[in-house]
N, C-alpha and C positions, 0 to 999 in steps of 0.2 A: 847231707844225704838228699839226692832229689827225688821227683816225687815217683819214678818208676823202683825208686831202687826204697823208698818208704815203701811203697804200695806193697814189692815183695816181703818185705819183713815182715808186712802187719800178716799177711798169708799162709806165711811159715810157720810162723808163730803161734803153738798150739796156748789157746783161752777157753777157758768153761767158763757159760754161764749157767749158775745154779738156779733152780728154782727155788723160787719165794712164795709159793705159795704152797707147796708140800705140808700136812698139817691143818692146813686150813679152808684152804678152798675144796682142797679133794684128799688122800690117805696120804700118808705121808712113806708108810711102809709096803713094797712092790706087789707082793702078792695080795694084799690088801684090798690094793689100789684097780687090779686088773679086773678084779672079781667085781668090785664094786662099777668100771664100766660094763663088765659081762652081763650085770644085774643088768643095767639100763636096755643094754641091746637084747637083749632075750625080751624084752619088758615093749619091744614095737615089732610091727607087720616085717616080714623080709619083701623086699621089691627087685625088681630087675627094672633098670635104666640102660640105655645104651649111649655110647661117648658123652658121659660125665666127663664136664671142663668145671665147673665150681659147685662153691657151697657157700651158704650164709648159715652161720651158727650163730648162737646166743654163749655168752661169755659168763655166767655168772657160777656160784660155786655148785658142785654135781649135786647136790642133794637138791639144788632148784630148777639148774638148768641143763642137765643131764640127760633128763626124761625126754627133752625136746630133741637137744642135738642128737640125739642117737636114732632116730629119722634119720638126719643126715648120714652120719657113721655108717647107718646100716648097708649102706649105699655102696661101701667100698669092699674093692677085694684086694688081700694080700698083692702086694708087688705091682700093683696096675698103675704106680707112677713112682718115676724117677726124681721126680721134684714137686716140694709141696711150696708156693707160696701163702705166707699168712698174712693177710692186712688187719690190723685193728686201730681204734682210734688212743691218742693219746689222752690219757683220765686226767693225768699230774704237770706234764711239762708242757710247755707251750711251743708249739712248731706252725709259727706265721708261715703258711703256703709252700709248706717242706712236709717231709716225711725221713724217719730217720731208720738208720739201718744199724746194725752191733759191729762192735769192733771186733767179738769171738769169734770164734774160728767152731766152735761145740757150745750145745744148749742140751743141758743136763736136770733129768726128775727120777725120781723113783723107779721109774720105767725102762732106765737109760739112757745112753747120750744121744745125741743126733749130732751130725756132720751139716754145717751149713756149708752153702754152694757159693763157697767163696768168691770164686770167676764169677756167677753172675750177680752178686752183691759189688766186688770190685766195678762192673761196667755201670750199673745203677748207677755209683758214688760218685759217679762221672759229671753227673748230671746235678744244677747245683740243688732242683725241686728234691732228691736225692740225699741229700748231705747236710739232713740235719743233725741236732746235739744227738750222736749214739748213746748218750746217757738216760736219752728215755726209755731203754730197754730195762734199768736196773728194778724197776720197783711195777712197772706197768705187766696188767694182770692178762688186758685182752687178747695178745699173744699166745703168752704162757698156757693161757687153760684148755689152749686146743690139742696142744701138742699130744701129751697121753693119749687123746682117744683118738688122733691119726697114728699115733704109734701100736695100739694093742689091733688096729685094724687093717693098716698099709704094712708092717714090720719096718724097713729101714728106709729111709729115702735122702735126699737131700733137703736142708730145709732153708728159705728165703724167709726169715720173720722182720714184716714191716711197721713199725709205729706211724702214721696217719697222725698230721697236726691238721688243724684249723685251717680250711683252703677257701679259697675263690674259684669262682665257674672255670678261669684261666688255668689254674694250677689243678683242676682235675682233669681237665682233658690231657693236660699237660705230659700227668703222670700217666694218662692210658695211652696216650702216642707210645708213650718211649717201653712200657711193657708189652704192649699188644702183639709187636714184629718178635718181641722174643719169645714168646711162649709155644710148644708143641703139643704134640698132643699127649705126652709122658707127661706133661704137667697140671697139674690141680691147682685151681685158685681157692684160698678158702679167706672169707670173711667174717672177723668175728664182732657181731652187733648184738646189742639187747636194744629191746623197742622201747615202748612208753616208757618212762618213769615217774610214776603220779601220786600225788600226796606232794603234805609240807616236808617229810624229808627231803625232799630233793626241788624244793621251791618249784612245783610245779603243779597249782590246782587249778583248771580253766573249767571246771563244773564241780559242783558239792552233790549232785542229784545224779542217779540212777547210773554209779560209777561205772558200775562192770561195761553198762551199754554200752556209753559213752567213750572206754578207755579202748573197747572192740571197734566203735567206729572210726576211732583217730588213725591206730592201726590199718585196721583194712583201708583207707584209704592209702595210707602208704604202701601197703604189700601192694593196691592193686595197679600202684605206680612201677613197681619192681618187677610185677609180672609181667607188666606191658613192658619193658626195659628202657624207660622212659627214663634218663640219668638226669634231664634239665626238670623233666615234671615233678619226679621226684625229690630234689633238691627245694626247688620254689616250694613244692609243698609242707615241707618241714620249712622252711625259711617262715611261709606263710601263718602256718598254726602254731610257728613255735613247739613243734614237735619233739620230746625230748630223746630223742632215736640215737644214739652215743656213735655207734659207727656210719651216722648219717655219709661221711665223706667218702670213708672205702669202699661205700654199698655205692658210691656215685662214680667212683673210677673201675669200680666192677661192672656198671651195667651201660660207662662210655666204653669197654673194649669189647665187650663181648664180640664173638665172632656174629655175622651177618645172620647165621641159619638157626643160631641161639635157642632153646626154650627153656622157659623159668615154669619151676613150679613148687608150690606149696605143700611142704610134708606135712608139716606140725604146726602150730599156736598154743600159744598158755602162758598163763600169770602167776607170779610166786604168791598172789592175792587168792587165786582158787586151791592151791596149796595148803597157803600158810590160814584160813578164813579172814584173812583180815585185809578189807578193801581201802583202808585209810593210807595204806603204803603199798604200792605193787608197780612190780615190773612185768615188762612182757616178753615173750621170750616166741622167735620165731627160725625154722629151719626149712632152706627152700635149697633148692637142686639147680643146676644148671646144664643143660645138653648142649653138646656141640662141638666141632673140632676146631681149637687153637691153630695148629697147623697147617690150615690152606689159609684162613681169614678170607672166605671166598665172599661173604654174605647172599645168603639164602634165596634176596628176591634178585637177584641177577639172572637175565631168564638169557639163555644162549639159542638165537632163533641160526641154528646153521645154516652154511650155504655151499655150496657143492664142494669149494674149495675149503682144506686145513691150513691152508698156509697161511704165515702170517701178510697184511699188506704191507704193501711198498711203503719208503717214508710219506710219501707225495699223497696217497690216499689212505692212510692211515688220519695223516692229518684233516683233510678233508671232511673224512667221515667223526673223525672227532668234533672238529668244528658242527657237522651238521646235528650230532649228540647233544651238543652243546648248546646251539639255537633252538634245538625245539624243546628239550628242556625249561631252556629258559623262557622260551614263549607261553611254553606251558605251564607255567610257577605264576607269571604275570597275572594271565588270564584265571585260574582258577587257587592261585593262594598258598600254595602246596607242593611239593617236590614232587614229582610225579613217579610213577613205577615202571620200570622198563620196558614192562609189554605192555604200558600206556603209549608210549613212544613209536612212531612208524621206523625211526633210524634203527639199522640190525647193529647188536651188542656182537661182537668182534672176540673171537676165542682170546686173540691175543690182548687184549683188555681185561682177563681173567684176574694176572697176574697185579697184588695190589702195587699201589705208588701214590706218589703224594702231586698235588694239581692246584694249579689255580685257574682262574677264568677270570678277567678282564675284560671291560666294556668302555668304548671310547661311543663319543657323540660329539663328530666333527672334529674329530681329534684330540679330544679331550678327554680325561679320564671321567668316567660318568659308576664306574662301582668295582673293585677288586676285591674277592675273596678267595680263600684257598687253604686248603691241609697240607700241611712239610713230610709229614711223616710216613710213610706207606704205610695204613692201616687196614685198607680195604682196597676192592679192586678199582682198578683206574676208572672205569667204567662209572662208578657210586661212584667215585671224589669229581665226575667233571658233572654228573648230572644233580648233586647236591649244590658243587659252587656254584655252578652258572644262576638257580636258582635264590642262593644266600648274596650272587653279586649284585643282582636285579633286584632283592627286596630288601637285604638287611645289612647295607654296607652304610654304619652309623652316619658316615661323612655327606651322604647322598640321602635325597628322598628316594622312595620306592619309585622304580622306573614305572612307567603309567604303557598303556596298549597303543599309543600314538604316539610312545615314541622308538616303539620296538623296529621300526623300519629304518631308523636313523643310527641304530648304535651297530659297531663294527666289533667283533669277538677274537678274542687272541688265549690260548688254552698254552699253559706251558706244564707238561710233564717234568715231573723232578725227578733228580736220582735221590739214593735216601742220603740224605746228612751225614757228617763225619766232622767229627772236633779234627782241630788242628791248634799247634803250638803256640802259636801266636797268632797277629795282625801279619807278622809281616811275610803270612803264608797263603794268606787272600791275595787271586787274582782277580781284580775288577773286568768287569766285561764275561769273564767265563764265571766266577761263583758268586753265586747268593749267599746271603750272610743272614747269620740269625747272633743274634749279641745275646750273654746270660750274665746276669750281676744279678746275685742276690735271689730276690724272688720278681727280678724284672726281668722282661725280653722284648724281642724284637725284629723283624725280617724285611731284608731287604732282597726281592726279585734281582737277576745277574744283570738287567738292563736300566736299573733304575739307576746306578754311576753313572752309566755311559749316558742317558738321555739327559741326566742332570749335567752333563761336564762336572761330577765333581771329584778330587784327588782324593786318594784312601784316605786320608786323613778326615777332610770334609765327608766322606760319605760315612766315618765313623762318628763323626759328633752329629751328623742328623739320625745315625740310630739311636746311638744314648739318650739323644732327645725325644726319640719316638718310644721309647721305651721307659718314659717320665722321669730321667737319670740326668744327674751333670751336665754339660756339653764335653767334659775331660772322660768319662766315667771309664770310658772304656781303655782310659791308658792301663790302668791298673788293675787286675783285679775280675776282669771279664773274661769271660770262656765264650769262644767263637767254635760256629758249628758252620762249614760250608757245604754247599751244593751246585748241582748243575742243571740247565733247563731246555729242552727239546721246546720251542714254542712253533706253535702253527698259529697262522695269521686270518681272519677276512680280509677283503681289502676294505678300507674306509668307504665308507656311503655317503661320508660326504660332499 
């Protein structure tokens, strides 16, 4: 069986997953069960929000963490999405810089079944960050306990349940490129995290004194990383304090995609310590909202200064004015440190730049490569991907020092617009000279620009064993075993300065 005609079996093929936590974590008998979320939601403020795209819930069982999430819940109305995605982290199985998806086709509680969205679970699985051990769904809770109370609040939807392993800054971004183009505005992100965890049960005491203060302030430091949507602040900060925040990684792919116009905010806080009285063990439990439309991915500070004309420009000054996007940009990263904001900028942002796509920006100094950085993905409008790279090539390309203000008149700028990515069958469906190539084995990758063959003279084969290589792999790696993603690239040039 090959793997189109697997893929549809596994489709076909109706699977219930039961719940396991029925009984224990929340009722285990339906009408029980509902009343028992009714309580919690009667039990908060009713709010009005407009374009709800996510939630961050607390995961733990209803009698602790109930009270909180139902802030969130309160949030929803019957039928207002077509698809729920759930990320939570994995407790039990270990998923090194993957995240794993079910093999069932139905996810069943007391409540009733839900229908997962199979097609876009299939296209996920594509991807290898994607395709970890689906056996972490069997026993893992942070999934499971949201379901009911999007169920007694949304009615029926489709549902995307993700287990969240142990990632790197790589593998988060990783996984927001590849969800962020798919999501609409019918769809809800929901994350499910519990914050602190303090006390010796959970081997985590970094203060014996004045706990409650203390276990609020480790907290609010992270919420007030979330609210600023700060996915790398946030991340370093928990790295930093040893924060024991359990969905630290989905709260970090949740707040790398969010759309540009985003706003986060804070429903609820609380500890099963002001609950239960006893400070010696307590978790904290936080529910926060997120507004915005999934659907355009337009981001918010993109300022459109028109000009008499709608039309799009010509290739010849499209380029141009990209290139000029690009150098003051990055003039202005130099000089003051910082990616600047559009209507920082004298170059006008261009309607047709609206539409997102993935970019790099390239700097030569006398012909030499002097800093390349760049996004594959369309995530955001072209516009943001060429006025972030130019700036991340100038300062933060590892291989290079930071370019300095004397030597901004020597470096020559070259912008290539990408189309978006597509797997293909093998090696031997790459053409050199027209596609870029991005290599996947395992939890390693790697990209190569469509001119970097041609300028190297080297044969698909050599330009395959310098990606394995670059990609910390074999020099073989990619005979077997690698999943290839091509593209194509529209580049506009300066001419050299030197």
């Amino acid at each position: 069986m090959d793997e189109t005609q697997e893929r549809t079996a596994r489709t076909q093929t109706r699977r219930v997953h039961h719940s396991t936590l029925a009984g224990a974590w929340y009722a285990s008998e339906r009408n029980r069960l509902a009343r028992e979320i009714e309580a919690h939601l009667r039990s908060v403020p009713e709010r009005q929000v407009d374009n709800l795209c996510a939630l961050i819930l607390p995961h733990a069982g209803y009698q602790w963490s109930g009270p909180t999430a139902a802030h969130g819940i309160r949030l929803l109305r019957r039928d207002a999405f077509d698809r729920v995605i759930v990320m939570g982290p994995s407790h039990r199985v270990p998923l090194e810089n993957q995240a794993s998806l079910p093999e069932e086709t139905h996810f069943a509680n007391p409540l009733g079944e839900l229908a997962l969205d199979v097609d876009f679970i299939e296209s996920l699985r594509r991807h290898a960050v994607f395709a970890g051990d689906s056996g972490a769904h069997a026993e893992e809770h942070s999934v499971q306990i949201e379901l009911p109370l999007l169920q007694q609040s949304l009615g029926d939807f489709r549902l995307v349940p993700i287990v969240v392993g142990q990632l790197n800054a790589d593998s988060v971004t990783r996984m927001a490129e590849i969800l962020r183009p798919m999501l609409d505005e019918r769809t809800l992100v929901v994350v499910s995290s519990d914050f602190t965890h303090y006390g010796r049960r959970f081997g985590y005491v970094p203060f014996e004194d004045n706990i409650q203060e203390n276990v609020r302030r480790l907290d609010d430091g992270a919420l007030g990383l979330i609210l600023a949507k700060d996915a790398r602040g946030f991340l370093e900060y928990v790295r930093r304090t040893q924060a024991t925040i359990c969905g630290r990684y989905p709260i970090g792919i949740l707040l790398s995609m969010l759309p540009g116009d985003a706003q986060a905010h804070l429903l609820n806080y609380d500890t099963s310590a002001r609950i239960s009285g006893d400070w010696s063990n307590s978790v904290s439990y936080a529910a926060l909202a997120f507004t915005g439309r999934w659907s355009g991915a337009r981001g918010g500070s993109t300022r459109v200064e028109n000009s008499a004309a709608d039309e799009a420009p010509s290739r010849g000054e499209e380029g141009a004015m990209l290139l000029r996007l690009a150098r003051e940009a990055m003039e202005f990263g130099v000089r003051e440190g910082r990616v600047p904001q559009p209507d920082e900028l004298a170059t006008r942002v261009h309607p047709a730049w609206e539409a997102s796509a993935g970019a790099f920006v390239t700097l030569r100094q006398h012909g030499r490569l002097r800093g390349c950085i760049g996004e594959i993905y369309p995530t955001r409008p072209l516009s943001q991907a060429v006025i972030h790279q130019a700036v991340n090539s100038a300062l933060n390309d590892r291989r290079f020092a930071p370019v300095t203000a004397g030597e901004l008149d020597e470096l020559a700028l070259e912008v290539s617009v990408l189309t978006p990515p597509r797997q293909v069958s093998s090696a031997d469906d790459i053409v050199l000279g027209k596609h870029g190539i991005i290599l996947r084995k395992g939890s390693k990758s790697s990209v190569f620009l469509p001119k970097v063959a041609i300028e190297q003279k080297w044969t698909r084969d050599e330009t395959l064993t310098h990606l394995a290589l670059k990609a910390g792999l074999p020099a073989d790696a990619w005979r077997e075993g690698a999943v290839f993603e091509v593209f194509e690239a529209i580049v506009f040039e300066e001419r050299d300065r030197s």
